[in-house]
C-alpha positions as CSV (number, residue, x, y, z in Angstrom):
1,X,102.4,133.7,96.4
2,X,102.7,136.8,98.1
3,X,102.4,137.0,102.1
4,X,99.7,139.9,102.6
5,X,96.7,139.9,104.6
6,X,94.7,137.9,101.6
7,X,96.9,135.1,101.7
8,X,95.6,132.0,103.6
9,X,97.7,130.0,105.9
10,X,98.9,126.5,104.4
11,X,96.7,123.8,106.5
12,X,100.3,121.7,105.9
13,X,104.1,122.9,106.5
14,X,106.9,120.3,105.5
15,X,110.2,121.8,106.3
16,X,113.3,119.5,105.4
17,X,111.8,116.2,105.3
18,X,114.7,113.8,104.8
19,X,113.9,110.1,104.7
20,X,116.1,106.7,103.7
21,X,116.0,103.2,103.7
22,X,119.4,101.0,104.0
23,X,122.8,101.5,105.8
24,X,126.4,102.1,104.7
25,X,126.7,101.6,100.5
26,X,123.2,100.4,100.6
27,X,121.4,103.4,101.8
28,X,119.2,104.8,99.5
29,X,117.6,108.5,100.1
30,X,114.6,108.5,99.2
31,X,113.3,112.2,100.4
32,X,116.1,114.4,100.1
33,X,115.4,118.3,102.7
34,X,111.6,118.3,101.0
35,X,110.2,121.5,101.7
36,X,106.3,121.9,100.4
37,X,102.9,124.2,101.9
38,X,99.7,123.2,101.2
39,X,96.5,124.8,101.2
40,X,92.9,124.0,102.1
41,X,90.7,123.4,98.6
42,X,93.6,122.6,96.5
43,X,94.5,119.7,94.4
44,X,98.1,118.8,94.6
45,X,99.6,116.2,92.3
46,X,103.0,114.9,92.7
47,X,104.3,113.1,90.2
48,X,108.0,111.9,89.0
49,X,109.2,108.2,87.7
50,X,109.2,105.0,89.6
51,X,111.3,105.0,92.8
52,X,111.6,108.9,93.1
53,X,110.5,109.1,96.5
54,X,106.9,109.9,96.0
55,X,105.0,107.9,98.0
56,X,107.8,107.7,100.8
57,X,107.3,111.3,101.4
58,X,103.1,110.9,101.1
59,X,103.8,108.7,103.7
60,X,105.8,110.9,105.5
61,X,103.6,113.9,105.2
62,X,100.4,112.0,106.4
63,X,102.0,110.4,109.4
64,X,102.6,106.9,108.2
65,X,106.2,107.2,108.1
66,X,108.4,108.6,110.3
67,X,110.9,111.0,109.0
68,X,114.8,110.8,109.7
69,X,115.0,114.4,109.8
70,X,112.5,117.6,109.4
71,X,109.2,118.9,110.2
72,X,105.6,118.4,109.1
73,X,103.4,121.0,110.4
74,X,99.4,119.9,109.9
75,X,96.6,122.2,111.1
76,X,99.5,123.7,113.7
77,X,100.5,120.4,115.1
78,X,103.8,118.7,114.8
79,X,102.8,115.2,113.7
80,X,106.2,114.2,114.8
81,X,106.3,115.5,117.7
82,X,103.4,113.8,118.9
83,X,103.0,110.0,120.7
84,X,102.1,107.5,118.4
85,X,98.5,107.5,119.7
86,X,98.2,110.9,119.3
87,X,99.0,110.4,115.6
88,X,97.0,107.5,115.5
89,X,94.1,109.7,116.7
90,X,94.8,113.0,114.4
91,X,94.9,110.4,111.1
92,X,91.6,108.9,112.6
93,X,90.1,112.9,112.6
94,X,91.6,114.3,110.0
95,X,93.0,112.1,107.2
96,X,91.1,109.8,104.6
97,X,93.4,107.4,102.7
98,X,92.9,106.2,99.1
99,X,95.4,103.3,97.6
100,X,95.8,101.5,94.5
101,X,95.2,98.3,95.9
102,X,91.6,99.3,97.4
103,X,92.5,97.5,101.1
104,X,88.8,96.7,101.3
105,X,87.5,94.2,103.5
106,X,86.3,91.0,101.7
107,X,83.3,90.6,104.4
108,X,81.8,93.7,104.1
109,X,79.6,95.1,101.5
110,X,80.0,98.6,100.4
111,X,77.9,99.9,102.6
112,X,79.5,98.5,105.6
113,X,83.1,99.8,104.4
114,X,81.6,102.9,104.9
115,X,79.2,103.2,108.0
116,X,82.6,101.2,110.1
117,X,84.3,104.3,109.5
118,X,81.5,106.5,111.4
119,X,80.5,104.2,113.6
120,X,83.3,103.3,115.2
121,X,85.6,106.2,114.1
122,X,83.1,108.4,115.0
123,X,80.8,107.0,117.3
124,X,78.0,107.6,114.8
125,X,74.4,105.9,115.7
126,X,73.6,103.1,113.2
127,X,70.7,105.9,111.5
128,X,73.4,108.6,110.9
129,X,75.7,106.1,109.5
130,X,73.6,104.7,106.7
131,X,72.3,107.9,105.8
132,X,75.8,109.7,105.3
133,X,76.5,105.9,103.8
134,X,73.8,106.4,101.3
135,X,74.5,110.0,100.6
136,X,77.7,109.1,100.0
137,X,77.1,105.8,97.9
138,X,74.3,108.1,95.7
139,X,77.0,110.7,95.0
140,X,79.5,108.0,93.9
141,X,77.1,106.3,91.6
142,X,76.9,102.9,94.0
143,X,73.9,103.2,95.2
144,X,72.7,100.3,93.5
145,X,75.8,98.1,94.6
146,X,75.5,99.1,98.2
147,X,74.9,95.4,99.5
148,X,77.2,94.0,97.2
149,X,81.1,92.2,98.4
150,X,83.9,93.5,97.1
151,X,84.6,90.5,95.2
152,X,81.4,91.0,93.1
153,X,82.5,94.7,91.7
154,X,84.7,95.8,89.2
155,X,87.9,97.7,90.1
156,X,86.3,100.7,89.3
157,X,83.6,100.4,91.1
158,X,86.5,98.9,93.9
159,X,88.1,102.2,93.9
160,X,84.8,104.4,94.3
161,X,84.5,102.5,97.5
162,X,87.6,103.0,99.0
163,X,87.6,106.9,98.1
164,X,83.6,106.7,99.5
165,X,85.1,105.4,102.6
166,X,87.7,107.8,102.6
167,X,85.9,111.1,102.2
168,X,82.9,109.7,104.3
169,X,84.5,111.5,107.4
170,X,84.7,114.8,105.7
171,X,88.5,114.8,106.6
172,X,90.8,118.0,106.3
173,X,93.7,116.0,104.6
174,X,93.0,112.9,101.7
175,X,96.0,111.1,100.4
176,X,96.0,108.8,97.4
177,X,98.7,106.9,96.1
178,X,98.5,106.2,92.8
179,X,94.3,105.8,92.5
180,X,93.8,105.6,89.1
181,X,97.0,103.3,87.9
182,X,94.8,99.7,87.3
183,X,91.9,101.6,86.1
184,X,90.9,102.6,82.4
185,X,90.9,106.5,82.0
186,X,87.0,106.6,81.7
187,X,86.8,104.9,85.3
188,X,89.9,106.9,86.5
189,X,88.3,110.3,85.7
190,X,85.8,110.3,87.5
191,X,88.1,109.0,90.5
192,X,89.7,111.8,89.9
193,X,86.9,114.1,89.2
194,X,85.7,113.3,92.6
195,X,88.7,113.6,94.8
196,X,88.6,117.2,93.2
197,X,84.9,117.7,94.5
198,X,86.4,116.7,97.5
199,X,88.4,120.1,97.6
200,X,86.2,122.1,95.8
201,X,82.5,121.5,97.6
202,X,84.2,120.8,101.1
203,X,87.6,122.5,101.5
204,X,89.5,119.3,101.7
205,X,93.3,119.1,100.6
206,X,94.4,116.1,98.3
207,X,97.5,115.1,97.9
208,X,97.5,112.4,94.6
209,X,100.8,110.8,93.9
210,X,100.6,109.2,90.2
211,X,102.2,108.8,86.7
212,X,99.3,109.8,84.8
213,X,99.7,113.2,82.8
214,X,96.3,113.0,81.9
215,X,95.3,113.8,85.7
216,X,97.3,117.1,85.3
217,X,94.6,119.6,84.2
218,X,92.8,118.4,87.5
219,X,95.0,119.6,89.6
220,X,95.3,123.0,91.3
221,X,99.4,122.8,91.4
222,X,102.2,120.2,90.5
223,X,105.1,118.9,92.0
224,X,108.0,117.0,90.4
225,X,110.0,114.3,92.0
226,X,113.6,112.7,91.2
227,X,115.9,111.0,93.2
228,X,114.2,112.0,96.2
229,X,114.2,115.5,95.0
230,X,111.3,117.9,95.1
231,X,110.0,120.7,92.9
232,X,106.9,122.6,91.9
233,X,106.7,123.6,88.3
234,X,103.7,125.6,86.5
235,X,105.1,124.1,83.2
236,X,102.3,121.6,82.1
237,X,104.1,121.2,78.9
238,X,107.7,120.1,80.6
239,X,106.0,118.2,83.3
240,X,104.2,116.2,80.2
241,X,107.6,115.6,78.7
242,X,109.3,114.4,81.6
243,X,106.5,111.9,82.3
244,X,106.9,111.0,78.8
245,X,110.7,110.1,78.9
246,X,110.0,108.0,82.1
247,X,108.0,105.6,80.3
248,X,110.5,105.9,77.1
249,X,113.8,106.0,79.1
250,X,114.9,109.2,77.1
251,X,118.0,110.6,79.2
252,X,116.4,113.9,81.1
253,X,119.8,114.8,82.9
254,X,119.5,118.2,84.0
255,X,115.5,118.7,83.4
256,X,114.7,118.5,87.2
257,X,116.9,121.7,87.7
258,X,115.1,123.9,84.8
259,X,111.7,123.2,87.3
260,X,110.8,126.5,88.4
């Protein structure tokens, strides 16, 4: 990309992210001097085999996870640099979250997982909340399971929720970790179709970490990860191949330094 006056600033700047678990012969690096800029309306997908680092360093990047060494840089703040409330609050503002597991609560209906967020994140009356709630619901296709418990929808309809909830706030930044993995591809496409809406109709950045190749043509740019290490490639065809040998333990030595 080149740096003229057309080119936008990256709404994230990770410089030298570094981040391990364990001491002595049992440390393990598990983001190894990351370096990645991202943009406002773009989706990212990082992808790489089990273990690899990836969602260590989504963690890292959205301030859940405190690097051992580097920067993060998000809308000009240093999310590092900041107290731990003041991280707290910036997530709060600017960051929805979207996990495999859902992290629902089993008390509240869909509706209520969403109109918490603005009414206590937000302060929102209890009218502003269930309309955005319902607005939100419509567009996700749940409007008809809005009073419903999450133990009486299907994961699909699970995972709408939870990105519902996530996007509710209209938040610069939305991470997902691996939101399509216990969903059939049907279910998981339109997950995925709407996390790109997300960047598309309202300038949002999302980051989705996953082993799914099929998610590729959704995404705006692609990142490779392997033992920690990080590259972008515009080679859907390799990135397809090495995703393939994770899942068919073909040796791939030397593949992650042909990324370009």
């Amino acid at each position: 990309m080149t740096h003229d006056d057309c080119t936008p600033e990256p709404v994230l700047k990770a410089r030298q992210l570094t981040r391990s678990f364990g001491d002595g012969e049992a440390r393990t690096v598990a983001v190894n001097h990351a370096a990645l800029d991202l943009y406002a309306g773009q989706v990212v997908l990082l992808m790489g085999p089990s273990g690899s680092g990836k969602s260590t360093l989504l963690a890292v990047l959205s301030g859940l996870l405190r690097p051992d060494a580097g920067q993060v840089l998000a809308l000009g703040q240093d999310l590092w640099a900041l107290s731990d409330k003041e991280r707290e609050r910036f997530r709060l503002q600017h960051c929805g979250f979207v996990f495999q597991g859902y992290n629902l609560f089993a008390a509240l209906t869909a509706r209520q997982q969403l109109e918490m967020v603005v009414r206590w994140g937000e302060g929102a009356s209890a009218r502003d909340a269930r309309r955005r709630t319902d607005e939100v619901l419509e567009l996700l296709g749940l409007a008809k399971k809005a009073d419903l418990y999450p133990a009486d929808l299907s994961g699909g309809e699970k995972q709408r929720v939870a990105i519902g909830r996530a996007l509710i706030k209209n938040p610069k930044f939305c991470f997902a970790d691996e939101p399509t993995s216990a969903l059939d591809w049907h279910t998981g496409e339109h997950v995925i179709e709407q996390l790109r809406n997300a960047a598309r109709d309202r300038g949002a950045t999302v980051l989705v970490v996953a082993h799914d190749a099929r998610i590729i043509p959704y995404a705006d740019r692609v990142f490779y990860m392997e033992d920690g290490c990080l590259r972008e490639t515009e080679d859907e065809a390799q990135v397809r191949e090495l995703v393939l040998r994770q899942h068919t333990n073909v040796p791939h030595a030397g593949d992650l330094a042909e990324l370009h």
